[in-house]
N, C-alpha and C positions, 0 to 999 in steps of 0.2 A: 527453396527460397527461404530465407531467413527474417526473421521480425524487422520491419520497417526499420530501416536507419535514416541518421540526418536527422538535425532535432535546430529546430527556430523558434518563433516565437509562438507560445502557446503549447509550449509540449514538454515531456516529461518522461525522464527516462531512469529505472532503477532494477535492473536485470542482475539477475545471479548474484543479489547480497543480501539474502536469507529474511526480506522483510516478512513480518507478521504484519504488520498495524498499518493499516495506509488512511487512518485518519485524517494524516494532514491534506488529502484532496477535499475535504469538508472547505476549505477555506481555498477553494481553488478553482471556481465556477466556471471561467475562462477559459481551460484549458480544453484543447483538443486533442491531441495527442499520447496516449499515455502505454509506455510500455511496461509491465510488471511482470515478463514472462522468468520461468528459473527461478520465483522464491519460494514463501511458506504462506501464500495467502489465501485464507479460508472465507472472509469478511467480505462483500460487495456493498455493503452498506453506506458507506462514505462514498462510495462512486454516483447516488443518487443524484447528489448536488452538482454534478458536472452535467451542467443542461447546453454546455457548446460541443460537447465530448461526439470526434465523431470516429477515432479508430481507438481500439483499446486489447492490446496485445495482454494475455492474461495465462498463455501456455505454460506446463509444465509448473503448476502448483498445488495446492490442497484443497482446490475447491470441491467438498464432499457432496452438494445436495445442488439439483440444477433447481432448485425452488430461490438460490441464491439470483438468477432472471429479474426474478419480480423488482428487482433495484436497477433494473437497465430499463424498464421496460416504457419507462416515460420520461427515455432519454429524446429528444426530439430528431437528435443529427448524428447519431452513432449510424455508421454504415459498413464497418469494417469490424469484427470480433474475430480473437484467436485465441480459443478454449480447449483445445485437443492438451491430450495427456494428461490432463488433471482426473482425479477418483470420479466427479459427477461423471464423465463422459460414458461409462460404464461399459459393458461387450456388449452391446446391442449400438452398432452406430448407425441405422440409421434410424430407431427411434431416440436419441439424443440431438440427429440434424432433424430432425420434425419437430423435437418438443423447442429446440431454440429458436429455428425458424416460424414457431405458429406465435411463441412471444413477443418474436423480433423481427416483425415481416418487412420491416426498413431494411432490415440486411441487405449491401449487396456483396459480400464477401464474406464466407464464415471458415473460418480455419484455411485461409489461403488458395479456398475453392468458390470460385462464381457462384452465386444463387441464381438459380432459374425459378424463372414464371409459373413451371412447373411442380416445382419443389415446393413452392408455397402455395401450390394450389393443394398439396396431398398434405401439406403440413398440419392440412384444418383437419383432416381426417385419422394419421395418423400420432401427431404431435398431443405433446397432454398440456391443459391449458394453465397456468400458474395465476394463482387468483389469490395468494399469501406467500405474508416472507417467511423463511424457515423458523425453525420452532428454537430458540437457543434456551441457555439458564439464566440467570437470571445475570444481567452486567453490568455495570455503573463506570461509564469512562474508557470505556475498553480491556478493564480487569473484571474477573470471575470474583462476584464475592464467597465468600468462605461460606461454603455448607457445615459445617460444624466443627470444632472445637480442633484446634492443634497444638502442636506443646513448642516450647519453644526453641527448642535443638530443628525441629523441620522447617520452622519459620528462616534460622538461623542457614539450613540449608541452600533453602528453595532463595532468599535472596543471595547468597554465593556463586549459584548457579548462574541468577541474571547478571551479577557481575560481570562473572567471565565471560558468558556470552558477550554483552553487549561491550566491553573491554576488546574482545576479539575481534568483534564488526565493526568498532570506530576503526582501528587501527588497520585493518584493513585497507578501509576507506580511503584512511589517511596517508595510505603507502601506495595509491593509485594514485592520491593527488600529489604526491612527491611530498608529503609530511612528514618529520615523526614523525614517530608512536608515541601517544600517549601513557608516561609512568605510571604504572598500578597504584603506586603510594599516592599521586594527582587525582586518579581515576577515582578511588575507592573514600575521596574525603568530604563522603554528600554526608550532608547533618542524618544521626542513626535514627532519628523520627522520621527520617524522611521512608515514602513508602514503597516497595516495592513496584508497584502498579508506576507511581510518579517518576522514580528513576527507569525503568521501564519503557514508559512516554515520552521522557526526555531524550533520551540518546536514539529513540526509532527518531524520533522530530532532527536530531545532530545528523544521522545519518540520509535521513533525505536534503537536510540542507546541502551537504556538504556534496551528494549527485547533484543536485540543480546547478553549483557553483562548479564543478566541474563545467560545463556547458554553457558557461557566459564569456563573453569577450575581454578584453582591457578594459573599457571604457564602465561594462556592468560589474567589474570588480572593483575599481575604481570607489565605486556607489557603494558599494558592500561595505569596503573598506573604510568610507568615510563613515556612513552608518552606525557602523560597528562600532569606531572611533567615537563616536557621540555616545552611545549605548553607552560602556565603557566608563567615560567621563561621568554621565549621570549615576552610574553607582557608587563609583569610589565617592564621591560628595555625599552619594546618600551616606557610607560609610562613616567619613569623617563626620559627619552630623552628629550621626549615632553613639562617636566614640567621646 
């Protein structure tokens, strides 16, 4: 059986489009529903704030350390988790169903298998108890700051690199929603002060919008689009002001 399908109100959905950053649930209290299974997500940290949160499909990504828990753990209504195939899970499964279930004794489903009465009674015993969040370097906004000195051909790199990724994964996107593609020469004409980290953040933030709007009807595109239309208006004014 495959990750919950069907998506209404309160839910959220962004499978197999390489995200890293799912910051944007910081600002998403509401939601219940969230599926992230198939990307690069190593972070549970932003899923704190989802205190309606009750199924949260997370398969198949990078989550390295299960002390990443401690940010479920005073979810109130989470009752469904799917963590299988990511690195935490480790070769020892059933000490990884003990140490989840001794965390997360709401569970009534973990990895698409029933929790029993049972399970959670041997979880106190064998499960290991998470009482801290993982240990990261040091990070301001969701970028790593620089440990020491680089030159400026690597800088000059390492933002190319984000380029093209994030270049790749809009358009992507945008060819599911039946859009272009975004021109490189469009893509690539963010003011040069601007930071790597902040283009970065911009286009994960472009990318989740652009799944959520996939999943709305006429009438919530409608909204978007009027939205938008006002946003829009209020810049080019601020423009002509300026000029």
């Amino acid at each position: 059986m495959g990750d919950k399908q069907g998506w209404g109100e309160g839910t959220g959905k962004a499978g197999g489009s390489h995200l890293t950053d799912i910051s944007i649930c910081r600002d998403l209290p509401n939601i219940e529903v969230i599926t992230f299974s198939v990307n690069s997500i190593s972070d549970l940290e932003p899923l704190r704030q989802c205190q309606n949160l009750s199924e949260l499909y997370l398969r198949k990504n990078n989550i390295a350390s299960l002390s990443e828990l401690f940010f479920l753990k005073n979810l109130p209504r989470l009752r469904v988790l799917w963590l299988s195939e990511n690195p935490c899970c480790g070769s020892d499964p059933h000490r990884y169903r003990m140490t989840v279930l001794r965390n997360l004794p709401s569970l009534q489903k973990l990895d698409n298998q029933a929790v029993t009465e049972e399970e959670l009674s041997q979880a106190l015993v064998d499960g290991e108890e998470i009482t801290a969040p993982p240990a990261r370097g040091s990070v301001e906004n969701g970028c790593r700051e620089s440990t020491g000195s680089s030159t400026a051909e690597s800088t000059t790199e390492t933002a190319s690199e984000l380029l093209n990724l994030s270049l790749e994964e809009t358009n992507k996107i945008r060819e599911e929603l039946g859009m272009k593609p975004v021109p490189r020469d469009k893509f690539s004409s963010f003011s040069p002060r601007e930071t790597d980290c902040n283009r970065k953040n911009r286009n994960n933030v472009l990318n989740a919008i652009l799944l959520l709007v996939k999943e709305l009807d006429a009438e919530g595109l409608e909204m978007v689009q009027q939205t938008v239309g006002r946003r829009l208006q209020a810049f080019r004014k601020k423009e002509l002001q300026e000029e």
